[in-house]
C-alpha positions in Angstrom: -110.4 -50.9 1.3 -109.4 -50.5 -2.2 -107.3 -53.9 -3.6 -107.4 -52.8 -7.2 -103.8 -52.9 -9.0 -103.0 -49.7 -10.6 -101.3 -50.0 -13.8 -98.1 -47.9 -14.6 -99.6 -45.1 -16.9 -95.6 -44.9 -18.5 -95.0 -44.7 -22.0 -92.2 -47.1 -21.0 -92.5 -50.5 -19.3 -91.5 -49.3 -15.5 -89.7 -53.0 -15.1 -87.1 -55.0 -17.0 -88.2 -57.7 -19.4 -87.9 -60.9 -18.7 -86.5 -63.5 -20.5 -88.6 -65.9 -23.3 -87.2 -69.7 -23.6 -85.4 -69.5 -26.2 -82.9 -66.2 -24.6 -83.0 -68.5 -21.5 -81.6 -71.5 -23.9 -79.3 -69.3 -25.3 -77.8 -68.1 -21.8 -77.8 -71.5 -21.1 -75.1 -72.4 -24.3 -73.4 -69.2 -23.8 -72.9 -70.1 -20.3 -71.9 -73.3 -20.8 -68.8 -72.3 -23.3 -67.8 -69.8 -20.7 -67.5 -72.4 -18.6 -65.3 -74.7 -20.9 -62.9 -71.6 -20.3 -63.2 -71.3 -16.7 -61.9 -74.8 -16.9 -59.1 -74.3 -19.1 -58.6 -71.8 -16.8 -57.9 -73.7 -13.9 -56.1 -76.9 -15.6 -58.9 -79.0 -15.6 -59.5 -79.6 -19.9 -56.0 -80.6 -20.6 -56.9 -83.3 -23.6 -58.9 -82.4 -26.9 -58.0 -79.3 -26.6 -58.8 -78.2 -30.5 -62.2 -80.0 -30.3 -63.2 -78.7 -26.9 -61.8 -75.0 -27.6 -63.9 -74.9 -31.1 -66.8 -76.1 -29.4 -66.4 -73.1 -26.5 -65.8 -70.1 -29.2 -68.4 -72.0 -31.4 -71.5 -72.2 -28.1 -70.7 -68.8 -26.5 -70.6 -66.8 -30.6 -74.2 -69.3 -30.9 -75.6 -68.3 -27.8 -74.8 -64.6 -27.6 -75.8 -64.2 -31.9 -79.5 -66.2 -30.9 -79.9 -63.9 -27.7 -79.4 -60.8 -30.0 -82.1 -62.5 -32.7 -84.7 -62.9 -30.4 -84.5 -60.0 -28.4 -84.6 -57.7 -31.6 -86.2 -59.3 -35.0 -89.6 -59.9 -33.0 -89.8 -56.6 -32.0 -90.6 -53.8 -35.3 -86.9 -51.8 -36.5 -85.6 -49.2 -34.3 -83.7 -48.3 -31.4 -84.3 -50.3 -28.4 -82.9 -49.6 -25.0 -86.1 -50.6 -23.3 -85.0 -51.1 -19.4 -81.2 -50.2 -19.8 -81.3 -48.4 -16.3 -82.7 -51.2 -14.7 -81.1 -54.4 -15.3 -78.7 -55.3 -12.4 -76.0 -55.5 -15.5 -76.4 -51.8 -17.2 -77.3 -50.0 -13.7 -74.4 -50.7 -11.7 -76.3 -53.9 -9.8 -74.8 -57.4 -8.5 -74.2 -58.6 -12.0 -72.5 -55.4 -13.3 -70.0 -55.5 -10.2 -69.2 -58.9 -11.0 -68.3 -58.3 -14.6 -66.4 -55.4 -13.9 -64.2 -57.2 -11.1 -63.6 -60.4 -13.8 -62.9 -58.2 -16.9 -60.6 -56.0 -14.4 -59.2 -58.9 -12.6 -58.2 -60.8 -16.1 -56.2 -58.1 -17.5 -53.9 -57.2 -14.5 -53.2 -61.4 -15.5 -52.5 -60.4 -18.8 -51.0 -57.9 -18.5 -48.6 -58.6 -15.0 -49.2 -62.1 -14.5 -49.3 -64.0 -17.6 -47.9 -67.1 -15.8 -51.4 -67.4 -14.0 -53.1 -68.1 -16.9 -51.1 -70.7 -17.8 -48.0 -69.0 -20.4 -44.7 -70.9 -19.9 -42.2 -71.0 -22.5 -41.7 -75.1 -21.3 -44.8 -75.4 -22.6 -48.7 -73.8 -22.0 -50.9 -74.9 -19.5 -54.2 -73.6 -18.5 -55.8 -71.1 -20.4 -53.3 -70.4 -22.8 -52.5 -73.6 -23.1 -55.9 -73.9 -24.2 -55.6 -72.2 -27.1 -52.4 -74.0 -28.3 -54.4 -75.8 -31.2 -55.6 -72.6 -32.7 -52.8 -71.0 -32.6 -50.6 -74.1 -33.9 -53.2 -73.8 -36.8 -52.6 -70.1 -37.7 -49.0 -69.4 -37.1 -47.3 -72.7 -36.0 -46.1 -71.3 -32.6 -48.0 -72.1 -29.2 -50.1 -69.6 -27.6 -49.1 -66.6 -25.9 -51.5 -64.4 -23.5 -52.3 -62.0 -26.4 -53.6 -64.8 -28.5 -56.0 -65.6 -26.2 -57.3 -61.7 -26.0 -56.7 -61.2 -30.2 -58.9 -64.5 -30.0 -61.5 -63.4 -27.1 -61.8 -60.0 -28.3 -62.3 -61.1 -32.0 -64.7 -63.0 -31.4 -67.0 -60.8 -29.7 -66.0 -58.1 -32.3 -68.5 -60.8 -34.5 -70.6 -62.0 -32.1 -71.9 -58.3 -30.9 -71.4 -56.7 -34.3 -74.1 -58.8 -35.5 -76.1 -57.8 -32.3 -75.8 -54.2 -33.5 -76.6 -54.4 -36.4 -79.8 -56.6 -35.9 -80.8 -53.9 -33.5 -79.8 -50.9 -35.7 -81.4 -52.9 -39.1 -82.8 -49.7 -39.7 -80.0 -47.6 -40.3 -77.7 -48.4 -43.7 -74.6 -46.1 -42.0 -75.0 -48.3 -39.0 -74.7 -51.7 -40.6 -72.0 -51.0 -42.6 -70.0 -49.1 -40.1 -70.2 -52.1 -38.0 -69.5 -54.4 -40.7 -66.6 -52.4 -41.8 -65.2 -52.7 -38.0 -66.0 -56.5 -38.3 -63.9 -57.1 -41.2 -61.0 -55.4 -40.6 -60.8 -56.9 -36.9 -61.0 -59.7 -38.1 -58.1 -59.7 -40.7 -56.0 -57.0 -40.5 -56.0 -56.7 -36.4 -56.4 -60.3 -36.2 -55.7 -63.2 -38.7 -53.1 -61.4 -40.4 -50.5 -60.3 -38.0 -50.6 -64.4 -36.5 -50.2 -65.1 -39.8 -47.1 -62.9 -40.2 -45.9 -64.0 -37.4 -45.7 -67.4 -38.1 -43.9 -66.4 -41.6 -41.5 -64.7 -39.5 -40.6 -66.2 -36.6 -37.4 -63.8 -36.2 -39.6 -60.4 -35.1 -41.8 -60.3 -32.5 -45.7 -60.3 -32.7 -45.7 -56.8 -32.1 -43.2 -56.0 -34.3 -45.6 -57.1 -37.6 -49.2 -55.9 -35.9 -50.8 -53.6 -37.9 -52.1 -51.5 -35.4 -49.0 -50.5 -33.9 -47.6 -49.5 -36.9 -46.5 -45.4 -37.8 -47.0 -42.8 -36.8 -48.2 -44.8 -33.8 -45.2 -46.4 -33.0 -42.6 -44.6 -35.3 -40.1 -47.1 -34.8 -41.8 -49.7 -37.3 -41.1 -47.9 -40.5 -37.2 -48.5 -40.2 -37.2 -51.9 -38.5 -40.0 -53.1 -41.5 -36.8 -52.3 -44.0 -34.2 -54.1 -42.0 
């Protein structure tokens, strides 16, 4: 009887990689910021709101920016999709189910039931209500469901742009096409129509966002002269 293990003769490792400590410490503060939201979510961080929302957006941009480093500047330059088809979250596994039912799930509240995650025009609770001090700071007007997604989405606009470009480090076009996408979500889909908004509080947000302005929405030429 033969018990000798056979090696995978592959030019590809036939099984996902596992994690080294420091990816597993970063999942860990990632995690933990998410679930500073999950709270806000469901009413439970209702004081220190400012200090407790910076630290969330500050451990899950920290944890998600380390991952990325480790996972690609030990490794030499070049594309890596080493065990994409795999990993229970790229291959339609537990994990990818679960992320797609969450994203899914939080923009029918966004978009339909805004009230769930905590918008009241009485005043913000839950997760919106959670993001009252940043939006107090930028445009002097409490939160509103699409803060939290310009905020959200922003922020891993950075956080995975510098991902990709650590992983395509290789390429010049590649770094600064994502730079170039970095930048301008950050100020003119972002920082600057809050901004506006809070300079003029008579139009609405979307009235003054930059990416719905003409030809897209052909309506915002006239109503910018009014």
């Amino acid at each position: 009887m033969n018990n000798q293990v056979h090696k995978s003769m592959s030019l590809a490792n036939p099984a996902p990689v596992g994690m080294d400590t420091i990816q597993k410490i970063a999942t860990l503060v990632g995690g933990i910021g998410l679930i500073f939201l999950s709270l806000a979510f469901f009413g439970v961080l209702e004081t220190d709101k400012g200090i407790l929302l910076s630290v969330s957006l500050l451990l899950i941009f920290i944890g998600t920016v380390t991952y990325a480093f480790r996972s690609y500047m030990q490794l030499p330059a070049g594309i890596k999709n080493n065990g994409v088809w795999l990993r229970s979250l790229t291959n339609r596994g537990l994990f990818g189910w679960l992320a797609g039912i969450l994203i899914t799930g939080f923009y029918v509240l966004l978009y339909w039931y805004p009230a769930i995650l905590g918008l009241n025009e009485t005043g913000n609770s839950g997760l919106v209500g959670f993001f009252d001090p940043l939006s107090q700071l930028l445009k002097g007007k409490p939160a509103s469901q699409w803060f939290v997604y310009g905020t959200l989405y922003t922020l891993a606009i950075l956080a995975f742009g510098i991902k990709f470009i650590l992983k395509y480090r290789h390429n010049k076009y590649q770094i600064l096409r994502t730079i170039s996408v970095m930048f301008f979500q950050l100020g003119f889909a972002f920082l600057i129509p809050e901004i506006l908004e809070g300079l003029n509080t008579e139009k609405a947000y979307f009235a003054k966002d930059m990416k719905n302005m003409w030809p897209l929405n052909y309506y915002f030429f006239e109503d910018w002269h009014l």
